[in-house]
ROFI-506004 format. One record per residue: y, z, x of N, C-alpha, C in turn; residue in one letter. Coordinates in steps of 0.1 Angstrom, whole numbers, plus 5000, padded with zeros to 4 digits. Atoms other than C-alpha are relative to their C-alpha. Example, Ala and Ser with C-alpha at 12.3 -4.5 7.8 and 13.67 -1.06 7.14 Angstrom:
% ROFI-506004
498850005009495550785123501250005009A/498950004991498950715137501150084992S/
***
This chain:
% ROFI-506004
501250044993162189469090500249855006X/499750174997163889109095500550045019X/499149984990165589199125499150105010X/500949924993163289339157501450105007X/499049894991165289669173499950025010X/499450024985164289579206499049884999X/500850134998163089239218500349985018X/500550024985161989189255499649824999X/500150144998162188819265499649955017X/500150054987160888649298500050155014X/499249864990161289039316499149975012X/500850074984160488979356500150105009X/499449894991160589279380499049985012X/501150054983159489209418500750125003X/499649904993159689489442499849935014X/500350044983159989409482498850075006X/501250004997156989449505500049985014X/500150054992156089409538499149855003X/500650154998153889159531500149864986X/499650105008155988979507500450054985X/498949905015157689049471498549994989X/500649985010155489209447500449964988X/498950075013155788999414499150144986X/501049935006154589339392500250014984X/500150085017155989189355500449875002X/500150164999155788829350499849934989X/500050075008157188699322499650084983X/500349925013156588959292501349994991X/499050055016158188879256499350114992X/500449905010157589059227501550084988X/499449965010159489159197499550114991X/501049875009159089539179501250034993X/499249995012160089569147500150204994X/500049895004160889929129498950034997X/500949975002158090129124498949925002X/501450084991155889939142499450005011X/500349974996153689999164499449925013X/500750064991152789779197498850095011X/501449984989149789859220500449955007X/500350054984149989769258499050015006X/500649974995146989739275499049965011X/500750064988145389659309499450115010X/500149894990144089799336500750025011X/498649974989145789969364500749895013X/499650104986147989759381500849874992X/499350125008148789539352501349954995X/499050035002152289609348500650074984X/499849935011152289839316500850045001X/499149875000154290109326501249925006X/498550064999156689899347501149934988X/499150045010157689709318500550074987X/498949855010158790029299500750045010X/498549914993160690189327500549915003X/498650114998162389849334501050014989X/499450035007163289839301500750154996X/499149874999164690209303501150045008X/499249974990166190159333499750125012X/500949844988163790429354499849945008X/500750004984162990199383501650005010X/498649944990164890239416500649855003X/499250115002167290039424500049835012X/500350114999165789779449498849874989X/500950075012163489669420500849914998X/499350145002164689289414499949974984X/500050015014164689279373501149884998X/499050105006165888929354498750014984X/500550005012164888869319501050054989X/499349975006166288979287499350154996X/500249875007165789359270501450074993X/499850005004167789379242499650124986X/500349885009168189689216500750024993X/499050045011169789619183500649925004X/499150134996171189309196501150065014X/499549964990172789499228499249985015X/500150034993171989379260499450155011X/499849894988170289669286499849965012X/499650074985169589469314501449965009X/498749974997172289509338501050115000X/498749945003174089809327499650115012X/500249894992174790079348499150124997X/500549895004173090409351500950134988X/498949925011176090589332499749954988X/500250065009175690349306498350024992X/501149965004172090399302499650155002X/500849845008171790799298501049984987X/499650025012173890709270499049974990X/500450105014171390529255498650105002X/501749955001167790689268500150154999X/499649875006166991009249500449964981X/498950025009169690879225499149914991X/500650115010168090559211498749945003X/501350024999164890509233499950145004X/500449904996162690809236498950005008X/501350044991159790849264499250114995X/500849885003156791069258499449925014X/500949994985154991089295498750014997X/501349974996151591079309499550135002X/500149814996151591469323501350024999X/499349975002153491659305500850155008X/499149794992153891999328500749885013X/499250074987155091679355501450014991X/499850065010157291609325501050124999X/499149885010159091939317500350135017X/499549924986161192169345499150134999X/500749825000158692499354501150134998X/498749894993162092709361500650034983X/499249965014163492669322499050014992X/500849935012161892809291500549844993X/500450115007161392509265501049994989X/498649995011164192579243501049975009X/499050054988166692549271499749815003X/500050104999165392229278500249874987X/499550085015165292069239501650015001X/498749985003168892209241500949925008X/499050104994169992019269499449854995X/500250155002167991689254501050024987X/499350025015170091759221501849975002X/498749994995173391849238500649875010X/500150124994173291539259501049904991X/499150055006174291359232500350004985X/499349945014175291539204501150135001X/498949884996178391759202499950134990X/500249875004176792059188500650135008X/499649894994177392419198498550035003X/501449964998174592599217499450044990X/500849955011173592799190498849944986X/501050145014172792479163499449915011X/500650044989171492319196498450074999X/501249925000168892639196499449974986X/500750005012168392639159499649834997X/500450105003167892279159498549985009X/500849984992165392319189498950054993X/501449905009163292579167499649914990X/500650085010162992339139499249895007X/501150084986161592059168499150014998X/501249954996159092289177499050024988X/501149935013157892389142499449864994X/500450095003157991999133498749945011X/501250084994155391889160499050145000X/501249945005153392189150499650125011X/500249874993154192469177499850154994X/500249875014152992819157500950085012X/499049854994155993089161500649925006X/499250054992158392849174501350085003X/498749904992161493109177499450075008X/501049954989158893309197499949905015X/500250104989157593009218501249945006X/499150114999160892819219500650115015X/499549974989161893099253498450035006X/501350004994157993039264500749895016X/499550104988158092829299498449895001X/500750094999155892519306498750085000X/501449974996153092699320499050134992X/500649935006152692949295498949914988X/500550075009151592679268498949905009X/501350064999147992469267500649805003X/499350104999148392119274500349874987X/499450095010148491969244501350064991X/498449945003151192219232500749955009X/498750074993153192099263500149854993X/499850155008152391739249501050004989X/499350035009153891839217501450105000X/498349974991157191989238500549885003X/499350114990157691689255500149854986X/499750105006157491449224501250084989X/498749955010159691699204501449975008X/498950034995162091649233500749824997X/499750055004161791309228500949914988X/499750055010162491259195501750094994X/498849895000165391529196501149924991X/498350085008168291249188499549894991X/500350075012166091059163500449875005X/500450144995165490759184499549904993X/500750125010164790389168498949955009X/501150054993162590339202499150125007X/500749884992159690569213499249955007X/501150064987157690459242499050145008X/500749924995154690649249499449965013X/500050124986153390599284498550115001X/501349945001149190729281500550134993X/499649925007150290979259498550154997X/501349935002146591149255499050015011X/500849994993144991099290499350095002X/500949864991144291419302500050064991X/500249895014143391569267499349984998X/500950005007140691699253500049874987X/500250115014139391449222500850104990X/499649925008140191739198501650004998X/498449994996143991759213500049874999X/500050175001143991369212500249964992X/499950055010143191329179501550094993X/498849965009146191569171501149965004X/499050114995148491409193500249874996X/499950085009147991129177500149994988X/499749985019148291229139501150035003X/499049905002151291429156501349835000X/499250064997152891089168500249884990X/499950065014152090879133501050074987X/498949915013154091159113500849995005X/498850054991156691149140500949824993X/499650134999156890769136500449964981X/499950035014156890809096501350084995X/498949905003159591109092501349865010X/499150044995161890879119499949864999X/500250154998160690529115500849935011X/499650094987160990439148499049915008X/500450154997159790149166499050065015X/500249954985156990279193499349905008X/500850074990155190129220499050105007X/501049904994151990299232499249915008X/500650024990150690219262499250095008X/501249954991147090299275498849925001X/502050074996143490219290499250004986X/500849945008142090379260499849914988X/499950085009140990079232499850074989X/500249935016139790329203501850044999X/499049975008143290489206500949884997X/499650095001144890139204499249934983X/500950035011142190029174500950154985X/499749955009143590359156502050004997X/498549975004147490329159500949905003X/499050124999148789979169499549924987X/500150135011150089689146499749875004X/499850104992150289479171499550015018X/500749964989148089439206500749905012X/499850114987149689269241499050085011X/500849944995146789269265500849935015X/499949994990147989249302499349975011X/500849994995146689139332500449935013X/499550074988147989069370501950014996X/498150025001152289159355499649904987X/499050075011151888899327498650014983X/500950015010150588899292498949904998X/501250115000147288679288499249984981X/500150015017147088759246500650114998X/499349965013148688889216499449994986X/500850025012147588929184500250114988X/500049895015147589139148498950105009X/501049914990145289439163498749964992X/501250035009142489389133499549855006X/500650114991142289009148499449965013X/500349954985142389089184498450075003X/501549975003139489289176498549934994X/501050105009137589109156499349845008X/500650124996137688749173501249985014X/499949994981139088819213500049805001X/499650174990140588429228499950045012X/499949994981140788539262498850125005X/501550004997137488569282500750225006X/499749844994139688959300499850054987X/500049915015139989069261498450024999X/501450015006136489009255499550095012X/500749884990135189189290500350124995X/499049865007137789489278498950044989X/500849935018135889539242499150025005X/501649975000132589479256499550125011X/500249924987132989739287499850154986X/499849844997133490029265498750044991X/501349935005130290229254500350074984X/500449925013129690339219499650084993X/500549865003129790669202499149984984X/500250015008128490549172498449954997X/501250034997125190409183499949985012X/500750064983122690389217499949844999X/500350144995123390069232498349995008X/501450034991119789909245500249915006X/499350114988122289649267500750105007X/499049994991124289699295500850004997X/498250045004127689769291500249845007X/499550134994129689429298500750095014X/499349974985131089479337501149835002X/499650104998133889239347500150015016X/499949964985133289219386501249965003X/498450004988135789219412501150084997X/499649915002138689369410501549914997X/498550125003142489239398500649995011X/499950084983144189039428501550114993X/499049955001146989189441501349875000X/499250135005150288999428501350015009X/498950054991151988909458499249865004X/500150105001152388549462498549924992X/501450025008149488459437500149814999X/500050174996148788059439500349984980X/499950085013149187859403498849994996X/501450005007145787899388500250144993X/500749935005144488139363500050135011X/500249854991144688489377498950034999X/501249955002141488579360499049935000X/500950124996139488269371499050115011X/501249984991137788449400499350094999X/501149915001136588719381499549954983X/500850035015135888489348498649915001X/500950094996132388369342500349874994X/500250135008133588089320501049945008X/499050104993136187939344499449925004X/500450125001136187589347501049925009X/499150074995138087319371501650014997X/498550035007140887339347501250125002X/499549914997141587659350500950045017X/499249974987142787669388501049835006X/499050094996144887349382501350084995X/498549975006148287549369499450134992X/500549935006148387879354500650024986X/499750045016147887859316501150144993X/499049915006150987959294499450114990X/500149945016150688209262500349924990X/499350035012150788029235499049994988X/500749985012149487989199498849935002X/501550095003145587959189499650014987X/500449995017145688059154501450134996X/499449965013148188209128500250155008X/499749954995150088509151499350095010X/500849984991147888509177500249925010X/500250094988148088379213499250065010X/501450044982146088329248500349975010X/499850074986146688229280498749975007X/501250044996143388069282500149844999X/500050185008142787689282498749954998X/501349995004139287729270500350094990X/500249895013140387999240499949924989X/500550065009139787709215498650044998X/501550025000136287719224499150144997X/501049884999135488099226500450044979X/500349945015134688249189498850125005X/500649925002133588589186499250075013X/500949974985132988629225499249885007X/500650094995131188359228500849845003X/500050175004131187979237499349914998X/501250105006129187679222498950125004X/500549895007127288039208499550085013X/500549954988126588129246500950185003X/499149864995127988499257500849985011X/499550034989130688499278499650095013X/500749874992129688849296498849994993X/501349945004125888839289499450125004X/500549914995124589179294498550015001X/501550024999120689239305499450134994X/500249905006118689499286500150115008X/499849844992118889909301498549975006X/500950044995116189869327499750124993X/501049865003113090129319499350015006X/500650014992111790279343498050104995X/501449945004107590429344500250124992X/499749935010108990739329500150034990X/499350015012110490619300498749994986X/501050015005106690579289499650124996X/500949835000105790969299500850074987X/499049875007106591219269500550085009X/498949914996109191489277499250085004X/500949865000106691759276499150015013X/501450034985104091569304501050025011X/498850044990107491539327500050135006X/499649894994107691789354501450065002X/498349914999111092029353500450005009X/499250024988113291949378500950164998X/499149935002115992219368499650074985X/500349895013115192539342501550085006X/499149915003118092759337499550124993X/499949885010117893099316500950115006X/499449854999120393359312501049985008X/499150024990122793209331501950064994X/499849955000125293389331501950075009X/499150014992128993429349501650064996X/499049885001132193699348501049945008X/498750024990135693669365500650184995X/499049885005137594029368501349974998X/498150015000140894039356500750095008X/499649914993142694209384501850004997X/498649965000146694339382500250025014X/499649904993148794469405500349915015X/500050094994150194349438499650105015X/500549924994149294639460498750055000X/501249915005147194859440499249974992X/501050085012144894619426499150094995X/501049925009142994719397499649924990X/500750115010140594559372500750084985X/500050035014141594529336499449964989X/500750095011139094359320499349875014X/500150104991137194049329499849884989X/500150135010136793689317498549954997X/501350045006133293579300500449825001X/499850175002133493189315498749964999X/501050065006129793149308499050134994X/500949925006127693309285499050064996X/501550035010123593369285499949834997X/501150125001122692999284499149975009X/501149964990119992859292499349824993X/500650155007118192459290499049995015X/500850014982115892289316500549824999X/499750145002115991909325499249945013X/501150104995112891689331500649885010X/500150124991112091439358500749844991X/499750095001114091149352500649984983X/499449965016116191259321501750015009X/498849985001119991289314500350144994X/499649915012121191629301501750015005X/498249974995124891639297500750114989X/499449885004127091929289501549934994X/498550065005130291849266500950154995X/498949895002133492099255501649975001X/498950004993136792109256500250075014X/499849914986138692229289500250154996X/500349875004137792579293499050074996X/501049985008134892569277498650065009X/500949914992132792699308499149915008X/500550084993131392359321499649955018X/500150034987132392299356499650195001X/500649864998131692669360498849984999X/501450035002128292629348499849915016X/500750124991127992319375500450095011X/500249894984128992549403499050105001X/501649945001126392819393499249965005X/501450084994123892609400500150005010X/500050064982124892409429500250125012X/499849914993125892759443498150055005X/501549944998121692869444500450135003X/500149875000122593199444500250104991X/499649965013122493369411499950155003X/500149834999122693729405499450054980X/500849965013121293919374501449954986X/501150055005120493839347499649835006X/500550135002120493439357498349995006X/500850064992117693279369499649834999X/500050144996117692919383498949955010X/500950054990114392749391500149845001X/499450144999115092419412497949945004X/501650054996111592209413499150105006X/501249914995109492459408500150135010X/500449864990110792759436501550004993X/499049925006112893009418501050055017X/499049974991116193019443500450115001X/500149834996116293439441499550055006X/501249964989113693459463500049925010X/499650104985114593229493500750045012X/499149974988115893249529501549924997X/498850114998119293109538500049865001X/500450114993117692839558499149904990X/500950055013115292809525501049894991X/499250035012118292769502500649835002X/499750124990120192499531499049894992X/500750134998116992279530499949944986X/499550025020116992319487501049904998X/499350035000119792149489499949874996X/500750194998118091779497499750014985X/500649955019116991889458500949944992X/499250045009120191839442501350015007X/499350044997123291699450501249964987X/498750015017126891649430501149895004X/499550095001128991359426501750044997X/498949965008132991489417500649924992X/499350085008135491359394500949915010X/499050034997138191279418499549945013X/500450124989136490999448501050005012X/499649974989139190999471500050165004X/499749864994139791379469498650055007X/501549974994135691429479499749925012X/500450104986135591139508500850045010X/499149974990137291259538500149835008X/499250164998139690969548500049985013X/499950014984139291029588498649925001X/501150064996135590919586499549874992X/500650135004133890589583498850044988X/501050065006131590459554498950085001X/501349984995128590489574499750205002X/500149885001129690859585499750094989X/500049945011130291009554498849964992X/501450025010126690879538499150095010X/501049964992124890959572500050175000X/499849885000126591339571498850114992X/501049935007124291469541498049985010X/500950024995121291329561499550075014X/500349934995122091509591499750134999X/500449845000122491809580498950084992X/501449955003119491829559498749955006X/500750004990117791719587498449924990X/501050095004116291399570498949875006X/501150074998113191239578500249805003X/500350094993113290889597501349884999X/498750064987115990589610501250004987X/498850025015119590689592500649915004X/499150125000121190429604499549904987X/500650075010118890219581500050094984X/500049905015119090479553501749934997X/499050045001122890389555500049924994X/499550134998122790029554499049984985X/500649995009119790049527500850054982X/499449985009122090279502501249954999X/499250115007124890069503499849914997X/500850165005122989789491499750064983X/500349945014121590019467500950084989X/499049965011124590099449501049884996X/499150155003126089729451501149985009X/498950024996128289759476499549905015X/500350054987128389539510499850085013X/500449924985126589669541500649965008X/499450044993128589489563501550065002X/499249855001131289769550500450115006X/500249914993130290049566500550055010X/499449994992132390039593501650074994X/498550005007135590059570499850184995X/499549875001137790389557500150024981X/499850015011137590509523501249934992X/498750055007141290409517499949834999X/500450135007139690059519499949934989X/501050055008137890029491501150074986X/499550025013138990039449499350154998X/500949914999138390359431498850014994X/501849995005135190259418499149945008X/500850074988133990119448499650155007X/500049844994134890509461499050064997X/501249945007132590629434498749975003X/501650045003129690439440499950045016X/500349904988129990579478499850144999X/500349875005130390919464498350034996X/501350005008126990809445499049985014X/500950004980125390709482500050095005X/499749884992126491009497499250084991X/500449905014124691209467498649974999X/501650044999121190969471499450015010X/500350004988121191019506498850045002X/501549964996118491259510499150024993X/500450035014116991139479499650154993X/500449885012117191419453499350014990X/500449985011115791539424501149974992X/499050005004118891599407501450015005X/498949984994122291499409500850034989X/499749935011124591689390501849914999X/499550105000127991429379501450144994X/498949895008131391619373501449894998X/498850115004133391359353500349885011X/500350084992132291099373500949875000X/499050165005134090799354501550004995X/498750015005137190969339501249945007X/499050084994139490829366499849875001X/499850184994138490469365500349894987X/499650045010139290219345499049964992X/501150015008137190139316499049865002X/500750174993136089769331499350075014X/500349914986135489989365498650094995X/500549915008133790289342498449904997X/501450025008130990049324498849975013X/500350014986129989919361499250135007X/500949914994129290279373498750074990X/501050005010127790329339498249995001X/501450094998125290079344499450055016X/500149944985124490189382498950104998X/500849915001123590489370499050044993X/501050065009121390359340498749995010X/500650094994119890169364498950075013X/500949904990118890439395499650114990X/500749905011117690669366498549934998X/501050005003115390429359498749935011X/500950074988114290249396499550165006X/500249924994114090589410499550164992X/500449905006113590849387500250135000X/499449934997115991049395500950044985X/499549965012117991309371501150074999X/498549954999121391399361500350144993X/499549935010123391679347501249955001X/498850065004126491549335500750064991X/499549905007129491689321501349874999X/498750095004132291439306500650034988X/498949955012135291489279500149894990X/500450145011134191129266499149994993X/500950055003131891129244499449864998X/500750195003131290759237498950035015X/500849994985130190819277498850084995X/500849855001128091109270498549944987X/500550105004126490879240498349925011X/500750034989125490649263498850015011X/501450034994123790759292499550164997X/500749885000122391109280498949974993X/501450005009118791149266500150154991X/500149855005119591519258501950045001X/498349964995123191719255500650144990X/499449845003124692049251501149994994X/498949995004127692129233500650115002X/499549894994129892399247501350065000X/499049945002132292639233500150155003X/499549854995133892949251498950065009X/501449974990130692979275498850004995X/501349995006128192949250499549824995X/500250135009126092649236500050034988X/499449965012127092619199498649844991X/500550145004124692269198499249945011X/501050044988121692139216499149934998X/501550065002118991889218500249865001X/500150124994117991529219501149934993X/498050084997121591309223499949924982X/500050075013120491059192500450124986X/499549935014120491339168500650134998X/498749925005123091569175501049925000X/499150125011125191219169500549974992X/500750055011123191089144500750114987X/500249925010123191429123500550175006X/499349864987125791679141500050134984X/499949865008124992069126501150095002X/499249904998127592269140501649955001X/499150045002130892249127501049975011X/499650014990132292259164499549875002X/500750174995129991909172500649914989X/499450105010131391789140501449885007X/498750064994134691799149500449925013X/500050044986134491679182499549884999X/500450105003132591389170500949894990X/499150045012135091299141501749965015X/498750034998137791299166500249865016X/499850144988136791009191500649874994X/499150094999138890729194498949874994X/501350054998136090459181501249845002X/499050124996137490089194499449894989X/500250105017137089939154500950024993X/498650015009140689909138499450064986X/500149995015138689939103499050164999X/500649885002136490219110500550125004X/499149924996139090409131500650014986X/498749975012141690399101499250014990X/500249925013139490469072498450085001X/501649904997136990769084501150115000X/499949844998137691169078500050025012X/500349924984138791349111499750174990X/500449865002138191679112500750115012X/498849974991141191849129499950155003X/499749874994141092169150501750085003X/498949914997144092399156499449985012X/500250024989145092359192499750185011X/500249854997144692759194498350035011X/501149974994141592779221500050175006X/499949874997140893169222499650025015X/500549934981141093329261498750014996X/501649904998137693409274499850105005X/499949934991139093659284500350134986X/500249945013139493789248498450074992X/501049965005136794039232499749934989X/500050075012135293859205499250104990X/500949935006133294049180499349874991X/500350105009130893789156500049875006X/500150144993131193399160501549985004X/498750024993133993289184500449864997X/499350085006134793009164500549964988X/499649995014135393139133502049964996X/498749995003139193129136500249864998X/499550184995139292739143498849954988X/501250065006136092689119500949924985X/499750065015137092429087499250084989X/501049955009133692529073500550154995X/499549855000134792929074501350024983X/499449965011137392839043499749964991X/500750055011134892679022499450114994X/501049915005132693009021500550114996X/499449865004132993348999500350085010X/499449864992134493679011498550075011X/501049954995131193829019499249925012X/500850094992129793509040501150005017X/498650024990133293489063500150215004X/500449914999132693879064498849985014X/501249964989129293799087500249895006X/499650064987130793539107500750075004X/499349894995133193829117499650115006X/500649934996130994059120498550025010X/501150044995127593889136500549855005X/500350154989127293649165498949944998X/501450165004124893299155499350035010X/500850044987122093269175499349884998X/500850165000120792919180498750034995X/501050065007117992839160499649844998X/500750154998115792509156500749964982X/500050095014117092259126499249865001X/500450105001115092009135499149945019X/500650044989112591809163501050005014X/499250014985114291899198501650054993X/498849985006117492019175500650164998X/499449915001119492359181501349994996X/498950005001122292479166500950204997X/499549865002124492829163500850014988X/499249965008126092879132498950044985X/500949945014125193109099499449894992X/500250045015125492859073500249835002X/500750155000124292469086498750045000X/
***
């Protein structure tokens, strides 16, 4: 442990430009010792990921790299590409962000371990394969001599996850560098990917580096936190300290942006406005001066070094003496204002008129064969018989793993055309009974926001176009030019914009146009499909708040569907829980939380990332097998008996009638449904 097995000194990587050399690391040090764990973390743009593939040797080759990166006292800066496939694989291992990008479609997954093994070990195919199959059984693939000639796209995505870190670790690497290792995973798959890559790190004692957005998973598995920000580090710290008492005013926005699964906040998330400068030619001041409130003269004379503020902790603030606990001389640095409330928030639930009733809703896919003589097989059950409503000026959000039947559900609706059994009444006129032209003008009713902002904005049209669009075509009532200029105001963005192209703007600037385009012809309900998962969590609390905020000036109502719960927390008043097309969990947000009944909400709850080093590392998960049964599968009984913990606590005869009888939701409590025999 005396001796760090790689040490990164001064590392500098510019890339050329047309409008000048991008400086995109700047100055990163750092020392990781065996079995130790560093954290990287900033938001996009910060320089995270460059300074792992520099230090791999993955960028191309006009990239300008000086600095040191050093690995057991060997020098890798500099060396040729020959020289480094020797080494990566060998002695550093990568685990990727998208793992099916990550893994060849064309070879089965055994072929591919065999060539990360054979690379550099002079095995024979055969102990190549059988060493492959043990891999696979170590990160917890079931039937790995089976699976081991599966191909990428047969397996789930957190199975590919724990393909691509078995490849990694193949030649028993001293360095693992994860690069977002859990993004696009469910919580459930998250939490196992991360137990999978703490056993990993204990069986090999190797030295990793995890780099991501995500502060709970940083709070649960680093020893050590470097926070990023513009290419250069701006603090360091023990992670328990970093947490606890934040020197630098970015650290402190970072903690206070992210929303809490653990309790309803009655503040505003913290927002850090503006957005990180781009780091070509950046002047000598403070990078984070023009988006910090506490910056001061001093700050835009020279920009302040890293160095010590207390006992293995540093800053690059020249005001971190003064901040304690977030604050300075006891003031907040981000003050947040309480969650406006709007006249609503007075009305009981019951007086509130129903914007959106559901029942019986309801939705099939055939499974067809054949490439001629198509013929059905079977079909898939992606939603099941549910059924909720959702009051004027309420949140109801729908949660699940992927799969689970959600975005399906949100197209049902938005589609207004159900067929039997559903039935969908939108403010009051049941949409089975309507003309075309009826259905069209319904529309102005409810409107949907997507996950992905650029892919929804068409990039040929202006600002003003793409808000004005919804307006014309529902053929809205009086001057849209002024409707325009009015909803960009009312989402925070500049009217004097409107002229400009999507590719303008940041992508949470995108969103909150998505969100104008969506208020246009003011709705009842807008329905949100992972609205925030692409942004960054400083970006995320911003649209947060926004949407707090027109919930409660307008009184307008969401359905919302996110894989976050902390989010889901937050802004829901009500919330579904949803496994294999069914709700399994329902009722008001505080106390299926508070006091989750179904062993599915448990788990799901147990396995969020919470951003508290002490309450992360000593709380019970509650870990699912990554086995999610097809919907395409007959089920007889409860359909989550196979994955259920509870199920091996109970006698023969009790696990007998979850086998044999499907739960039906029942009331446990005020506004509180749940599906299972025996909570």
């Amino acid at each position: 442990m005396n001796a760090p097995v790689l040490s990164v000194s001064n590392l500098e990587v510019t890339f050329p430009s047309e409008a000048g050399a991008v400086n995109a690391v700047r100055g990163v040090s750092f020392d990781l010792y065996p079995g130790q764990t560093l954290g990287i973390v900033g938001e996009s743009g910060s320089g995270k990921s460059v300074s792992s593939l520099a230090v791999m040797g993955l960028l191309p080759e006009y990239a300008k790299i000086s600095g040191s990166a050093k690995l057991n006292g060997r020098e890798l800066l500099g060396l040729s590409d020959q020289e480094m496939a020797g080494i990566r694989g060998k002695e550093i291992g990568m685990i990727f962000q998208d793992p099916l990008s990550a893994l060849t479609p064309v070879f089965d997954v055994g072929t591919q371990l065999v060539e990360a093994i054979r690379s550099h070990q002079k095995v024979s195919k055969q102990k190549a394969w059988d060493m492959a199959v043990e891999l696979l059984d170590l990160v917890g693939i079931p039937d790995p001599k089976r699976r081991a000639k599966a191909f990428p796209h047969e397996f789930s995505g957190g199975m590919r996850q724990r393909v691509v870190i078995a490849i990694a670790i193949a030649n028993n690497p001293s360095v693992l560098i994860a690069d977002e290792p859990t993004t696009a995973l469910d919580v459930t798959i998250q939490a196992q990917i991360l137990d999978l890559i703490k056993t990993v790190q204990r069986e090999t004692h190797a030295a990793t580096i995890m780099i991501t957005h995500d502060m709970g998973v940083v709070a649960g598995s680093a020893d050590e936190v470097m926070v990023m920000y513009a290419g250069r580090p701006v603090e360091k710290a023990e992670v328990h300290d970093l947490f606890a008492n934040p020197k630098m005013p970015y650290t402190v926005g970072l903690l206070g942006s992210i929303p809490s699964a653990t309790k309803r906040e009655k503040s505003a998330l913290t927002t850090i406005e503006g957005n990180p400068p781009i780091v070509i030619n950046l002047p000598d001041e403070c990078a984070f001066a023009p988006r910090c409130p506490a910056a001061t003269e001093a700050c835009l004379a020279t920009e302040p070094p890293l160095l010590p503020v207390a006992e293995d902790h540093e800053a690059a603030c020249v005001r971190a003496q003064e901040i304690e606990k977030g604050k300075i001389a006891g003031q907040e640095i981000f003050p947040t204002p309480p969650l406006l409330e709007g006249d609503l928030a007075q009305v009981p639930r019951e007086q509130r008129d129903v914007v959106l009733d559901v029942q019986n809703l309801t939705k099939t896919f055939p499974l067809v064969k054949g490439a001629f003589l198509k013929r059905t097989v079977g079909e898939v059950h992606a939603v099941n018989d549910i059924s909720f409503d959702i009051r004027e000026g309420e949140c109801f959000a729908i949660v699940g793993e992927s799969g689970s039947g959600k975005t399906t559900t949100l197209l049902e609706i938005m589609d207004l055309d159900p067929s039997e059994p559903t039935k969908i009444t939108l403010g009051g006129q049941d949409v089975a009974s309507i003309s075309k032209k009826e259905r069209r003008l319904l529309r102005r009713d409810i409107q949907i926001v997507f996950q992905d902002p650029m892919g929804a904005l068409d990039p040929r049209l202006t600002v003003a176009d793409i808000i004005r669009e919804p307006l014309d075509a529902l053929e809205w009532k009086g001057d849209r030019t002024e409707r325009v200029y009015e909803l960009m105001e009312l989402v925070g963005l500049n009217p004097s914009h409107v002229d400009r192209f999507p590719g303008h703007f940041s992508g949470g600037q995108r969103q909150r146009i998505s969100v104008a385009r969506a208020l246009a012809a003011e709705p009842k309900l807008i329905v949100l499909d992972e609205p925030v998962s692409a942004l960054d969590v400083s970006i995320q609390a911003g649209m947060l708040n926004l949407l707090d905020e027109l919930k409660a000036r307008l009184g307008v109502s969401y359905l919302f569907v996110a894989h976050d719960l902390s989010v889901i927390r937050h802004i829901s008043d009500r919330a579904a829980v949803m496994y294999l097309g069914q709700f399994v969990e329902q009722g008001d947000t505080d106390a299926l939380f508070d006091d989750p009944k179904h062993p599915y909400t448990q788990a799901l709850l147990s396995a969020i990332p919470l951003a508290d080093p002490e309450a992360e590392r000593n709380r019970e998960r509650v870990l699912l097998s990554d086995h999610l049964p097809s919907p395409a599968e007959k089920t007889q009984g409860c359909p989550f008996r196979m994955r259920c913990p509870l199920r091996e606590t109970l006698s023969g005869s009790e696990q007998q009638r979850c086998q044999d009888e499907r739960p039906e939701m029942r009331s446990v409590g005020a506004d509180h449904f749940q599906a299972c025999h025996f909570r």
